[in-house]
Steps between C-alpha positions, in 0.01 A plus 500: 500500500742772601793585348694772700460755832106530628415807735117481594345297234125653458345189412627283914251732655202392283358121504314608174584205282494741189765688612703216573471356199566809335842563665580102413459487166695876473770355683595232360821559284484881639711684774261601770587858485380534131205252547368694837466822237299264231251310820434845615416640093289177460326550815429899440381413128249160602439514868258197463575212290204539319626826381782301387333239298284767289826646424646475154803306424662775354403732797673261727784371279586894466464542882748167552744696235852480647474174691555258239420116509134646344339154501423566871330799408209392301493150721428792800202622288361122392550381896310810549192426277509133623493575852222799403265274282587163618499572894332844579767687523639334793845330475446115625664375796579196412871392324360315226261767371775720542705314264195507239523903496732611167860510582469380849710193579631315825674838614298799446180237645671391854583857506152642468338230686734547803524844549144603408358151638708341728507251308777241576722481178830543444653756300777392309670757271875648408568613835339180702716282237830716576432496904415141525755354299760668673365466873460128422811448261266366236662444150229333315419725184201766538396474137470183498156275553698320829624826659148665493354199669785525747478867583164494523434235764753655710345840470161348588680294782657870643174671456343648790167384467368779781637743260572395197510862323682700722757131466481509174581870466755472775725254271427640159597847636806332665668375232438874273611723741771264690599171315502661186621335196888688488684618834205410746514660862589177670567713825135607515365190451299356808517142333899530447596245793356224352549592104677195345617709198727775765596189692677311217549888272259369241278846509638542096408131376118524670216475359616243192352594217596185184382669176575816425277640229641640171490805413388582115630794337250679312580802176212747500477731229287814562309701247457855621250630250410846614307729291325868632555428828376133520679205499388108405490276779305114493379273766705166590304212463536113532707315763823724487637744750281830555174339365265768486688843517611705226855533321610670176473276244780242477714270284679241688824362381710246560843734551571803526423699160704768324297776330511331155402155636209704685388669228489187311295335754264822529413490134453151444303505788289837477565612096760675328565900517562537888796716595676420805625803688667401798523222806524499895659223627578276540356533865496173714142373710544226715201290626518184727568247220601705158696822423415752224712660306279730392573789200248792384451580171432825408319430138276709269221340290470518132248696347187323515574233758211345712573374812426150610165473667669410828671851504333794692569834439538670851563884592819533680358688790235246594734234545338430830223278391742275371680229680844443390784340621741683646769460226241690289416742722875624567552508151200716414561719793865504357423634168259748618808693663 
């Protein structure tokens, strides 16, 4: 759940289950200090979640702007239609329903059901998997099917069943703000005495993770088409990265391009006649599992040219109505100074 320093958090002195599972699903794969400034936008925009499910995903996808991992943005507005039309509005207290809710698994459903139900389920995320594995001197793999089984009994076995949230809290919040992943403050630490992983100076090897994911490199070309003050922009769709928000349109590539290999592409692609004018880049964008090398094309149309039905024309002052990922939005910001 949390992922550096937490002051007050808003959302402990509330058992409102909305606002707990708001600040979950923000927080996972976000610092605390930048998702505390997102809960509190969410909660000022839809302070019920029924104003949240009868908002559009666009509206909330441009809200969520910044955060990344968007996925968890539009599974915040289906969970929030499900639990609206499917179980009056009211989030159910028990795990398995939980689980049924879009983009609510094992973790972010013992977490709910604990803290805003007392329910008596073990959360077991990052931070549980880092503290545990250490205090215990466990080396099984986390990612793998044996190591969640593992982790997860012993959590359950640890859990303090009078109560379980402000447990469950207690250790996730102990291994963000103390046991963190790189130079941990193993002199704060109340469980350091009996930490296997200190005793025998294995902090650095625990938790074992066995496969490492690869990391794809990706060539984004940009077309920055701007004409009176507008510029072309089109909505991501399928199962790719930033499904549903807007970019410039793009030609992806296999390497890096020069301007003559570009301009190749651009005309076999869009037509013949296009001058190119000038490039950004290119400009790196890292995201969990691939990096962008991303490079803008500044490009003019020929005479005549109609845009691809997919491509919106959009003023650049109302920019604001459109989510974009945050590589976009530098850029544009970029070229308007």
């Amino acid at each position: 759940m949390v992922q550096g320093a937490s002051a007050a958090l808003p959302w402990r002195a509330s058992k409102d289950p909305y606002c707990i599972w708001l600040s979950e699903v923000i927080l996972q794969q976000t610092r605390v200090e930048q998702g505390t400034a997102y809960w509190q936008r969410f909660v000022d925009r839809y302070p019920t979640l029924f104003d949240l499910a009868e908002a559009s995903e666009d509206e909330v996808l441009r809200l969520w702007q910044g955060l990344g991992y968007y996925s968890r943005a539009r599974n915040l507005r289906k969970a929030a239609q499900q639990v609206a039309r499917l179980h009056g509005g009211r989030f159910p207290q028990d795990h398995a329903l939980l689980k049924g809710l879009s983009g609510v698994g094992d973790y972010t459903a013992a977490a709910i059901g604990s803290i805003a139900f007392g329910l008596a389920e073990p959360v077991v995320d990052g931070n549980v998997y880092r503290v545990l594995s250490r205090v215990f001197g466990i080396d099984t793999p986390i990612d793998g099917s044996a190591g969640r089984v593992e982790f997860r009994a012993l959590a359950a076995n640890l859990l303090d069943r009078q109560a379980p949230g402000d447990h469950n809290q207690a250790v996730m919040e102990l291994g963000a703000l103390v046991c963190s992943p790189k130079s941990p403050k193993c002199g704060d630490c109340p469980l350091a005495s009996k930490c296997i992983a200190l005793r025998t100076d294995r902090i650095d090897q625990l938790p074992v993770k066995a496969n490492r994911t690869k990391v794809r490199i990706r060539y984004f070309n940009y077309l920055h088409v701007e004409e009176a003050g507008c510029i072309h922009l089109r909505k991501r769709s399928g199962k790719d990265i930033w499904h549903g928000l807007y970019e410039l349109p793009l030609l992806e590539s296999d390497g890096a391009l020069t301007k003559r290999r570009f301009a190749a592409v651009l005309a076999n692609v869009h037509g013949t006649g296009w001058t190119v004018e000038h490039m950004v880049g290119p400009v790196k964008h890292i995201l969990s599992h691939q990096h962008l090398q991303a490079r803008f094309w500044r490009v003019r149309p020929p005479k005549g040219f109609m845009p691809p039905q997919d491509w919106e024309q959009v003023d650049m002052d109302r920019l604001e109505g459109h989510a974009l990922p945050r590589l976009i939005e530098r850029h544009l910001l970029a070229s308007r100074t």
